[in-house]
N, C-alpha and C positions, 0 to 999 in steps of 0.2 A: 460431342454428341455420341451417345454409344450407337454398335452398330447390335440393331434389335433384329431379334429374330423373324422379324413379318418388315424384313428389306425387299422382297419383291412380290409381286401378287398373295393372297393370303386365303386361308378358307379357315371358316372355323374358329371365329376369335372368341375367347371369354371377354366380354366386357363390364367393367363394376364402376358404377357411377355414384357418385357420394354429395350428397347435397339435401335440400327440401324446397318445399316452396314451389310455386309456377313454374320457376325455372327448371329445375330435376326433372316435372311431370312433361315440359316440352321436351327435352330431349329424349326421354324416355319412348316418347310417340315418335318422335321421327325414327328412333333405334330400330322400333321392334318389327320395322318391313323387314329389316334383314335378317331377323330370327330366324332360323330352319331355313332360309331362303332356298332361291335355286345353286347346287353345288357346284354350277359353271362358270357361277359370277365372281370374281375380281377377290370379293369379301362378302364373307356370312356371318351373322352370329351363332357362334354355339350353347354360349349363355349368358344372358342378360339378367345381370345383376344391380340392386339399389339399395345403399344403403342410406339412411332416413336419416334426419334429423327428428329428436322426439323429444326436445325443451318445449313445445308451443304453450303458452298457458292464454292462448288469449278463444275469442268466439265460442264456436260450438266444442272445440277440442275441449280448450281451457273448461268451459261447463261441465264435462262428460269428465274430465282427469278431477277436479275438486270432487264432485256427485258419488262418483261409482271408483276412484280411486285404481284409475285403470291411465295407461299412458296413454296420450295426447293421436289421436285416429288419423287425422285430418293431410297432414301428408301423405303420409302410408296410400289413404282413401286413392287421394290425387292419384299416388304413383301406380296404381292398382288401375282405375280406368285408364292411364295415359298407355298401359301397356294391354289392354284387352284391344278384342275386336270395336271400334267403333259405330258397327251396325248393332250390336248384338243389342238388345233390350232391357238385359241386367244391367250393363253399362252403365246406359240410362239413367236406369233406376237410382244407382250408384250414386248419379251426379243428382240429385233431386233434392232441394232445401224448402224445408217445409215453412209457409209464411207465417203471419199474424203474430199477436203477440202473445200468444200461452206459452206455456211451458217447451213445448215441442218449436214451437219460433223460432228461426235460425238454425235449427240442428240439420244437419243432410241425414238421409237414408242409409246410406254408405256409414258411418259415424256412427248412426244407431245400431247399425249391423253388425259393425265390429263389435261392439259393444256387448249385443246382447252373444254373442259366439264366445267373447272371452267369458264373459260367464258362465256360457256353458261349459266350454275345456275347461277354466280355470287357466287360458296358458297364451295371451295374448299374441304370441309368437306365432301358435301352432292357430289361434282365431285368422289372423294373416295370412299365412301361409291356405288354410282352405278357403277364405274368400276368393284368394287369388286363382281357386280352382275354378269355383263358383263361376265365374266372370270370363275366366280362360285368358289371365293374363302371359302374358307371353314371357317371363322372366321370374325371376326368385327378390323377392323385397324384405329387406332386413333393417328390424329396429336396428338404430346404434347402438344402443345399447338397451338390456329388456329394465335399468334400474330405474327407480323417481326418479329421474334428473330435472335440476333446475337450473336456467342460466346464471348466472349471479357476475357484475364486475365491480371490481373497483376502480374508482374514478380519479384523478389528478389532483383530487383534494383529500382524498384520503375516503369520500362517503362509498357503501356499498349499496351498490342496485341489485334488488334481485328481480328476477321475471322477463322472460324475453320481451314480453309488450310494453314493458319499461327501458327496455335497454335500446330498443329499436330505436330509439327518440334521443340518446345520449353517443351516437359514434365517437365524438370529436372531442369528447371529455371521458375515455377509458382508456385507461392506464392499464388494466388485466383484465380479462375474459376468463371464467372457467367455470366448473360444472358441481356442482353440488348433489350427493358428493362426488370428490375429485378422486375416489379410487375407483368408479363405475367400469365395467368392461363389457366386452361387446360379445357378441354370439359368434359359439365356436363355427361356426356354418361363415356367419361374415368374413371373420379374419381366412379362413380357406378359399374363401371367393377372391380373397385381396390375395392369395399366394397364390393360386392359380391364374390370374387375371393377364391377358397380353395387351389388354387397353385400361387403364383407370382414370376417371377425371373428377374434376373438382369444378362445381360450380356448371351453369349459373346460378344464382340464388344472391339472397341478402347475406351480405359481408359475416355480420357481427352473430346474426340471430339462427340462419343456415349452414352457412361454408363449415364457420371456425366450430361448433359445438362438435357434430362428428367425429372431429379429427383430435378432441380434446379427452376425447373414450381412450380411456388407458389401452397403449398396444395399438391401437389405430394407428397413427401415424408413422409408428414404427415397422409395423408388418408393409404400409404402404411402401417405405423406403426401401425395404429388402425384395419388394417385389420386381422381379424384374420386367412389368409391364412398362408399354409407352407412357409417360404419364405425362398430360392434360390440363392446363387449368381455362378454364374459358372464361372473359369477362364478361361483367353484364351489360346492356345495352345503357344504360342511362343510372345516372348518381342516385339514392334513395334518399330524402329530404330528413334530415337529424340525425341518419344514421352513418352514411357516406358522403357528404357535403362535399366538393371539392378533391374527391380521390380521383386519381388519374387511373389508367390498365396496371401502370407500374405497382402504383402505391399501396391497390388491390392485391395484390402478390405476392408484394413485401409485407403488408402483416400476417397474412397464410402464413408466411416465410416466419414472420415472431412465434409463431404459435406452432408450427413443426419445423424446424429448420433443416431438418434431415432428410426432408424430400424432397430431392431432384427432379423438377419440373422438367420437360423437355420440350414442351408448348405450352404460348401461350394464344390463344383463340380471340379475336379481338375482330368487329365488325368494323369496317373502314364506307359503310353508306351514311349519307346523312341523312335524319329524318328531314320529315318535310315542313315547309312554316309554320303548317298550322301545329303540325305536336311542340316542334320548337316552341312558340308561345303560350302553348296550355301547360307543358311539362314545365315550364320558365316560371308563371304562375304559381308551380305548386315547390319552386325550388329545387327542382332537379334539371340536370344538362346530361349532355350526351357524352359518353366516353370514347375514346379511340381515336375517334376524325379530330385532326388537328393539321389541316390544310396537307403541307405538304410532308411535316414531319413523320415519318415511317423507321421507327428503329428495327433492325433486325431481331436484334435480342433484348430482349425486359430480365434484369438478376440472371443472365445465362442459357435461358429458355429462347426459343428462336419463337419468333413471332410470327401467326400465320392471320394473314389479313382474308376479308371477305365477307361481300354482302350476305347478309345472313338477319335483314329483318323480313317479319312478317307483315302480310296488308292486312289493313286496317286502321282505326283509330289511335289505337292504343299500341306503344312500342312494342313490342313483341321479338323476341326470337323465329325465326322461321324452322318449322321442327324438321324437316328435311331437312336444308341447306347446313343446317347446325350440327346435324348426325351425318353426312356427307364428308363434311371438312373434318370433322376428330378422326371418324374414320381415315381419311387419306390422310390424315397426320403419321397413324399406324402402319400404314402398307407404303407410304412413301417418306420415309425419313430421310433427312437432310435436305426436302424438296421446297420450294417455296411455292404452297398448295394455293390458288386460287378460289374462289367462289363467285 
């Protein structure tokens, strides 16, 4: 374990979190109380950074990237209110999907905004970057990359999938993941958030269609490795049905681990509650189980990484992340290294 610069109390940390999907937008909301926080506490953010995954071609995104030929909104969106004030009104607005069946059906508000902004800049980066004004999110949000990217893998028979909402359904049968095209690079502004960063994490998100594309941005992975941030990986709460079948926290890790092998995890983030009967049998139904909890086995380290356990679901129905408890524990993974962090 190295010994990192935020070994005892901390103020002021950069932090750049990399992912998409529900997952990225929860922990992003539980980060951003500590934004500017008060300067007496423990640990503050001093900047809260995200960088996106931008393969999506499925829903409202998907519609708006084929139409107007602009990248896929719909994360970005997400990570955009997950980091604003929650009272504010634009927020709101942000989150609002229009019904019925016309044209407009399905699209959120947020998505059409971005939309029509990049046409006015012409610069979907810089459309981004002012919504984020707009709304008053609390952090800087950054495409992976600003190129068409498409996911594309090859599979164990030799056929090639292209399309994230194709691939989400084939985990168990891809032999390679990668990004069409494969020279795509990321925005200079990202890769400086990734060398400045004294926290970086990976994940939550879906394995194949979230995690891994990001870090498949030429220089991604590599600026991660040279950074000398704590670096993070947190698993998901529950297996995703065709995509992750049967993955354990481990085996989660280990294919991150195929796809950058250069980057020295130093946690991994792993909930040890179990859900309760009833999700147990609904999620059972739809083919997914719970990762982590497996009675009494507790390893310390997963490939190296020291393993930090804790309850870290949310109430309700549906499994959930708890967006506090989850921004709690990565944090004290930071200011207390080598420590075996509870939640």
């Amino acid at each position: 374990m190295r010994n990192h610069l935020f070994s005892q109390n901390s103020r002021g940390l950069n932090f750049v979190a990399i992912g998409g999907g529900n997952g990225l937008s929860t922990l992003l909301s539980g980060l951003k109380r500590f934004v500017g926080a008060d300067e007496t506490e423990p640990v503050w953010l001093k900047n809260l950074s995200a960088i996106v995954a931008v393969s999506d071609d499925g829903g409202s995104s998907g519609r708006l990237r084929e139409e107007l030929q602009m990248l896929p909104p719909g994360d970005i969106r997400n990570c955009m209110v997950a980091m604003s004030e929650d009272s504010h009104l634009l927020s709101k607005l942000f989150r609002h999907r229009f019904s019925g069946d016309g044209e407009l059906g399905g699209h959120s508000f947020g998505n059409l905004f971005l939309a029509a902004l990049t046409e006015i800049t012409g610069d979907f980066a810089e459309a981004v970057k002012l919504s984020s004004e707009i709304i008053a999110s609390k952090g800087h949000i950054y495409p992976a990359t600003m190129a068409d990217v498409r996911l594309a893998a090859e599979l164990r028979d030799g056929t090639v999938i292209r399309g994230e909402t194709n691939i989400g359904k084939l985990g168990n049968f891809i032999k390679r993941l990668y990004l069409e095209p494969e020279d795509c690079h990321p925005l200079p502004e990202a890769l400086a958030a990734i060398y400045e960063a004294d926290v970086i994490t990976v994940g939550p998100g879906s394995l194949f269609t979230s995690l891994v594309p990001p870090i498949l941005v030429h220089g991604v992975s590599e600026a991660i490795a040279e950074s000398s941030a704590v670096k993070v990986f947190i698993c998901n709460l529950m297996t995703q049905p065709g995509e992750t079948d049967g993955l354990t926290s481990r085996k989660h890790l280990e294919i991150v681990r195929e796809y950058a092998p250069e980057i020295d995890f130093d946690y991994v983030v792993v909930n040890n509650c179990p859900i309760n009967d009833e999700q147990l049998m609904r999620y059972a139904e739809e083919g997914a189980e719970q990762i982590g909890v497996h009675g009494s086995i507790t390893p310390e380290t997963i490939e190296g990484a020291e393993v930090v356990y804790g309850n870290l679901l949310d109430e309700g129905e549906m499994v959930r992340h708890h967006p506090e408890k989850l921004a709690q524990v990565v944090l004290l993974c930071a200011v207390q290294p080598g420590k075996n962090v509870l939640v």
